[in-house]
N, C-alpha and C positions, 0 to 999 in steps of 0.2 A: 504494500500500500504506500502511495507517494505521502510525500508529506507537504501539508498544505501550505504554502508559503506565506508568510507573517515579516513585514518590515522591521515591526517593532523587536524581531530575534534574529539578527544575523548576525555572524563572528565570522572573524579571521583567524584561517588557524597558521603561524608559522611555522614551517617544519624543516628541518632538516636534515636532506632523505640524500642516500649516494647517489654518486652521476653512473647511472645503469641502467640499461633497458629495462622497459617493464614497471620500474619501480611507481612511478607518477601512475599509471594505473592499477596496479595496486591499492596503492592510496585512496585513488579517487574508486576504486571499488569498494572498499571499507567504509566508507564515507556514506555511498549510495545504501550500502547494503542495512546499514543503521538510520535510512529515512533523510539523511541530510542534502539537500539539493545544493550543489557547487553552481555557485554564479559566476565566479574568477579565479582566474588564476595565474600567480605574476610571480614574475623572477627577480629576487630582490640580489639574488647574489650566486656566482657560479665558482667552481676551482676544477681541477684536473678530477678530482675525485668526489665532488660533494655541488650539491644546490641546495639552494636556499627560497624557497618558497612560500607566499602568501595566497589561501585558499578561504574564499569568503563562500560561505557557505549558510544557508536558509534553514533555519529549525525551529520546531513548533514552540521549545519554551524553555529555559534555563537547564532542566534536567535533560530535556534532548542535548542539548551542547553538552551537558558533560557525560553521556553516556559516548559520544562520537567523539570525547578528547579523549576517554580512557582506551576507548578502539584505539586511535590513530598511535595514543602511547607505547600499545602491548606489541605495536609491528615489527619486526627485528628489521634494524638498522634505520627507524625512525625515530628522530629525534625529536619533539615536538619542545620549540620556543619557547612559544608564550601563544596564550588566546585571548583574543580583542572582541570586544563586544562591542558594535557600532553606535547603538545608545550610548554606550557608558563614554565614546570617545568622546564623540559629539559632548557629552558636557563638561568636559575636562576643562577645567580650569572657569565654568559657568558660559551661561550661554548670550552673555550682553558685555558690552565694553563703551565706556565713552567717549565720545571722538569729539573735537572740536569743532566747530564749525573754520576754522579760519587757523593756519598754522604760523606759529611764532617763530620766524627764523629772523628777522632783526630789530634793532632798537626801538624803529618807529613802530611796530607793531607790536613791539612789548608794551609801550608806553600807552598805547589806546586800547590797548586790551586789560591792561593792570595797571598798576600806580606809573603817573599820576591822571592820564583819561580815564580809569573809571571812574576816582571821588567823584566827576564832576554827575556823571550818571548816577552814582548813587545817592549824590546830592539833590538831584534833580528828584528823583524817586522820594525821597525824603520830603522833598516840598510838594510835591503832587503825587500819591500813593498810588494812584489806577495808572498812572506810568508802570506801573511794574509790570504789568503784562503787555507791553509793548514793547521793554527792553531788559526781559529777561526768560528764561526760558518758560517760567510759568504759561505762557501764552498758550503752550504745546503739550504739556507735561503733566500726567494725569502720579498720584500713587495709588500703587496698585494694594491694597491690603490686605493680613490674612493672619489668623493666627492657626491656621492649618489645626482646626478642631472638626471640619467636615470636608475632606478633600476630596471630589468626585473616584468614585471605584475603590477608593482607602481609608474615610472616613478621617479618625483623630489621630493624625500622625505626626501634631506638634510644627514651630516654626521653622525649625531647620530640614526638614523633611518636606515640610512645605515648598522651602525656596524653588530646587528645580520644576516643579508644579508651574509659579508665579514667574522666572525667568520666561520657560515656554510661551505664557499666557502672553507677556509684555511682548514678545516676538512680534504674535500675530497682532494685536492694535499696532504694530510700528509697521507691518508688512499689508495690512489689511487697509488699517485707517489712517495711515502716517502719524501714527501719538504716539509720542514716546511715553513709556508707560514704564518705573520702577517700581521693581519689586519691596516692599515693606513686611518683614514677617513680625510679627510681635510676640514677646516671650510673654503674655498673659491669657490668665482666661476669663478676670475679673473684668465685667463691662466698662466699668466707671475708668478704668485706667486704658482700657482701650481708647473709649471715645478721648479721654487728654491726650493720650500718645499721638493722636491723628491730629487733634487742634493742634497741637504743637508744633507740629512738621507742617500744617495745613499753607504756611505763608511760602513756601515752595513750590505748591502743587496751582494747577490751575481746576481740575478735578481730582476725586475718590472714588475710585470703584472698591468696592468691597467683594473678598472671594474667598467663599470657602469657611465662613464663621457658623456653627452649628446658634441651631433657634434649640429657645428663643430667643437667645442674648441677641440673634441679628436684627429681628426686629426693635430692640431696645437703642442698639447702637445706631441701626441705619438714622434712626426718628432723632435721635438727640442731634445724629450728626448734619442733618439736614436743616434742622432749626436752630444748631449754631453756628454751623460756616455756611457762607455767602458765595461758596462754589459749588458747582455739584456734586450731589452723591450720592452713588447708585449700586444696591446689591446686586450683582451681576447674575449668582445661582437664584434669585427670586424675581427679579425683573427679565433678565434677558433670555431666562427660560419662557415668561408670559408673553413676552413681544412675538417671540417667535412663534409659541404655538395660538396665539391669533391671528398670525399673519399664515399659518398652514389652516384653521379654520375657514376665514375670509373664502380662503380659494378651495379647500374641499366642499366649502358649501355650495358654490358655482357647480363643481362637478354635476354633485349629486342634485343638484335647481332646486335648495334650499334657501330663505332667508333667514340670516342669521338671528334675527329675533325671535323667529318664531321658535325657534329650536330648544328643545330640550337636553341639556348639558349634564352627564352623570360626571362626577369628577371623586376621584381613588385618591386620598391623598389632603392633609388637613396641615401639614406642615409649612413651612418658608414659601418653597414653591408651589405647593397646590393655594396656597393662602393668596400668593400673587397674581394665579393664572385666575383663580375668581374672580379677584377685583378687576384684573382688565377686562375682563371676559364682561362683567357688571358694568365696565364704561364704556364698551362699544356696543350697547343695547342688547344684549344679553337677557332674557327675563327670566328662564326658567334654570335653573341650578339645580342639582340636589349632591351635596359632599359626603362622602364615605370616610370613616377610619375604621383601626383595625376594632374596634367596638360596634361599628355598624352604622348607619345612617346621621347624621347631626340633624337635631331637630330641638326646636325651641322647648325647651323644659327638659331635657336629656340632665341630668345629671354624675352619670358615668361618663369617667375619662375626660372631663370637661377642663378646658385652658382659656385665657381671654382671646387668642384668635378664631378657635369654637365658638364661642359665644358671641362673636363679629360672626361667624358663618350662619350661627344657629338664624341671628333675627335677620340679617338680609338673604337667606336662600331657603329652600325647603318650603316657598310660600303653603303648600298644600298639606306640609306634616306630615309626611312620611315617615314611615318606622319601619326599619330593619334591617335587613343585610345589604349587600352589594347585588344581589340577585333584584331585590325590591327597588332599588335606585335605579337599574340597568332599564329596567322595564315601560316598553315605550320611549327608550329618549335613541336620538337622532346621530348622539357623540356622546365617548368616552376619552375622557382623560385621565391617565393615570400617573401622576407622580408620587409612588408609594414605594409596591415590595415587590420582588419576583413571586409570579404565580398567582399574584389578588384577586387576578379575573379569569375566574371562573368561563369554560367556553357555553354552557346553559345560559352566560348573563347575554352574547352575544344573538341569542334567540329570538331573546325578548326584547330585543332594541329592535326599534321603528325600520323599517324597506331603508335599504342603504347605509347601515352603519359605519359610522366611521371611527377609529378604533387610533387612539395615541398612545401606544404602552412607553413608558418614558423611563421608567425604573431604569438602572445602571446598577452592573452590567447587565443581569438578565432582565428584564422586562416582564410586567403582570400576566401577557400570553406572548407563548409563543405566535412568533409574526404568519410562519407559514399556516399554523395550525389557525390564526384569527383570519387569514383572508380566504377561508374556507368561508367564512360568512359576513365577513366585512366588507365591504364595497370600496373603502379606503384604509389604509394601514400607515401609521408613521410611529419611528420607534427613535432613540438618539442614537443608534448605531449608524457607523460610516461606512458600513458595507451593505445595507438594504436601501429600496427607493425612501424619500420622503426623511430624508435625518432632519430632525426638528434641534437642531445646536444653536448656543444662545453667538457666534460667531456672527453668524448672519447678521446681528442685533450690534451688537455692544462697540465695534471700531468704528461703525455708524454712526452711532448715537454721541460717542463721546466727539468723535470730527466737527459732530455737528454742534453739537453743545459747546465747545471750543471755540470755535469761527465766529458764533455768533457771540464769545461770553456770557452764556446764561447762569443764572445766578442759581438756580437748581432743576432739578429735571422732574414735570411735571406728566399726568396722564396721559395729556393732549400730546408732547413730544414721545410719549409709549407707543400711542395710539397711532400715529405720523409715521412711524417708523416701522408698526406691523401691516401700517395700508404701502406702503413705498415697499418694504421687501415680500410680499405680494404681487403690487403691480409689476417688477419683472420678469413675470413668467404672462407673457400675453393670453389671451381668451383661446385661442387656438392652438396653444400650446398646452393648453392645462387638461390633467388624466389623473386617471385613478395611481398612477406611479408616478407622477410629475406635478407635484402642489407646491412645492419652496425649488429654489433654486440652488445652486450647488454654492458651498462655503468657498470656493476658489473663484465664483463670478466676481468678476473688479468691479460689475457694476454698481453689487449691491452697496459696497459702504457710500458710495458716492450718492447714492439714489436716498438710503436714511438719513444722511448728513444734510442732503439739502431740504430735507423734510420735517427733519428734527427741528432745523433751524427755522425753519417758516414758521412751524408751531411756536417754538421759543418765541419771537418778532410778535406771534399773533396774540401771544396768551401774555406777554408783559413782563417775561421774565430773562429776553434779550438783556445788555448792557450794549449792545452793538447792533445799530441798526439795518446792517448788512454783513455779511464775511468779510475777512480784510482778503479774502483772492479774488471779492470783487471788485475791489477796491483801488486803481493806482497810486504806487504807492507814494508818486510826488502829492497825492491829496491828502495825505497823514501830515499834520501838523507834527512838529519834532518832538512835540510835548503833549501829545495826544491824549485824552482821558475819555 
């Protein structure tokens, strides 16, 4: 049986084998015969009697690679180097660096970049404060937060465990939505000391995304931190999961020639993100709800298992009072969403939902159903996996949104730019294009951030929480006054 090929596990194995016929395939038969698929293989060194070779090679998972290093060791007259694991290179030494904009090679250029042309900039800033985002990096430069207590697939693995997590993430905002984006891991789990730790550092940053803070404390933090800094700030695993899976709504409803009000919404899942995907789903006219935990239905007077964002779910969803399980919720509604646990839904709930189900299992890694097994009766299927159709990832969303919220200065990010931003990465995928396997569009399309960015921002402009009455890339820049606020 081949073995299925995985990016995320490939290794190099060096080895060094004699110069004799036969020998390289040998090798490369030991290799094969233990499941390892050879992609390359390079000559890093030869002699009269010996080569030196690098053999990058495909395997399903850490214990594969070392069952094919112990082959390749046990082979007489192979010597095996050392094994490299392409992950691990890739972060060696971390995966960000910062670069100047502008390189100091003489006097005059030291002097307006450092003492004595900066005083007169920082002076300036000093006597007009909103200069600072015009002549400093702030303008561009979001921090990225985390105390790594719920990290997608690993859950509490702490803030240094966190970092390579948050390097990765700042990649894709600088590759996606051009924001430079640093990592921030925080050695606490106390809220109150979080939310100081972010004011603190906050006269750096021009945004805050928050990533990876387990609830409730995130809803504690995100709320204080919004209504004490005057920049944005936005939980990324509760917001930019919502954006997204409204903006795969929107357009599964087209499919199936639903309108979205009319619809009835089962939702799996009472936490951060199922708490978020409610409330937008409630601001894009949304009327019918009914939320599940692992206690069964939320409903106004529920007593068991009850939290204050429950208590938010009980009196605005459930209008009719429902009571029971996930089978009772399932029943008659139009969509499911699930941000909960592997296996929550049940394939009987899939029965009792309305002609054309449309079926979001979002759970990580495994999902509430299996996908092939749900579109046995689902009409639509979207899971956060990046190997089925329809991945609902908060990417689409988030290098968006902050480009946009940047350009324009807004001062925080409100529904109406959620809203902006799940109708824009939507309209992407034209009317003729959209199918039961084609409702968002791929996390690699360049159009998307650019198309939330300038939608984020319209919203920002419309709803009053601009500081900038256009982008400055629309802007020429001989029309900036030098002391711009």
């Amino acid at each position: 049986m081949s073995t299925p090929q995985n990016a995320s596990y490939t290794i190099t194995l060096r080895v060094h084998i004699p110069n004799s016929p036969g020998m390289l395939g040998k090798l490369a038969t030991c290799i094969g015969d233990r499941g390892g698929s050879i992609g390359a293989i390079d000559l890093v060194d030869a002699g009269p009697d010996h080569l030196v070779r690098d053999m990058t090679v495909d395997v399903q998972d850490e214990r594969h690679a070392e069952r094919i290093a112990r082959a390749v060791r046990e082979i007489e007259g192979v010597d095996l180097i050392s094994v490299s694991d392409k992950v691990f290179l890739l972060h060696l030494g971390g995966k960000l660096s910062i670069t100047p904009k502008e390189q100091i090679q003489t006097r005059e250029t030291l002097s307006r970049a450092y003492i004595p042309g900066v005083n007169r900039v920082a002076s300036s800033i000093h006597d007009h404060p909103r200069t600072v985002f015009n002549l400093t990096i702030k303008s561009n430069t979001i921090a990225l937060v985390t105390d790594g207590s719920s990290v997608l697939d690993l859950g509490d693995i702490g803030p240094e465990a966190a970092l390579p997590v948050m390097e990765g993430k700042a990649m894709l905002f600088k590759e996606l939505g051009g924001v430079d984006a640093f990592p921030i891991c925080l050695g606490t789990r106390d809220a109150e000391s979080f939310v100081q730790a972010v004011k603190a550092i906050a006269p750096t940053f021009g945004g805050v995304c928050l990533e990876a803070v387990s609830a409730p404390r995130c809803h504690e933090i995100e709320e204080r931190l919004i209504e004490e800094l005057d920049i944005p700030v936005f939980d990324d695993n509760q917001h930019g999961t919502a954006v997204v899976v409204l903006a795969a709504l929107l357009n599964a409803a087209k499919v199936v020639h639903k309108e979205l009000e009319d619809m009835k919404i089962a939702v799996a899942g009472t936490g951060a993100g199922g708490l978020a995907c409610v409330k937008l789903l409630l601001a894009a006219g949304v009327r019918e709800i009914v939320t599940c935990d692992s206690a069964g239905i939320v409903f106004d007077g529920r007593l068991e298992n009850t939290t204050p964002s429950k208590l938010w779910l009980a009196e605005h969803t459930n209008h009719e009072g429902l009571r029971g399980g996930i089978l009772e919720a399932a029943e008659g509604a139009d969509a499911f969403i699930g941000v909960s646990a592997p296996r929550a839904l049940p394939l009987e709930a899939l029965k009792r939902m309305e002609a054309d189900p449309i079926v979001f299992a979002l759970a990580d890694p495994m999902p509430e159903i299996d996908p092939l097994e749900a579109s046995r009766f689902a009409r639509i299927v979207a899971t956060g996996r990046s190997d089925l159709p329809n991945q609902i990832s908060d990417l689409l969303c988030v290098p968006g949104l902050f480009r946009g919220a940047l350009d324009i200065r807004a001062a925080r990010i409100n529904d109406a730019m959620k809203l902006a931003a799940a109708h824009a990465i939507a309209g992407v995928i034209q009317i003729g294009q959209l199918c039961e396997e084609y409702i968002l569009p791929s996390v690699f399309n360049r159009e998307v951030p650019s198309r939330v960015a300038d939608a984020v921002a319209r919203a920002a402009i419309d709803t009053e929480v601009a500081r900038r009455r256009r982008p400055m890339k629309d802007r020429q820049r001989d029309e900036v006054p030098m002391y711009s606020i």
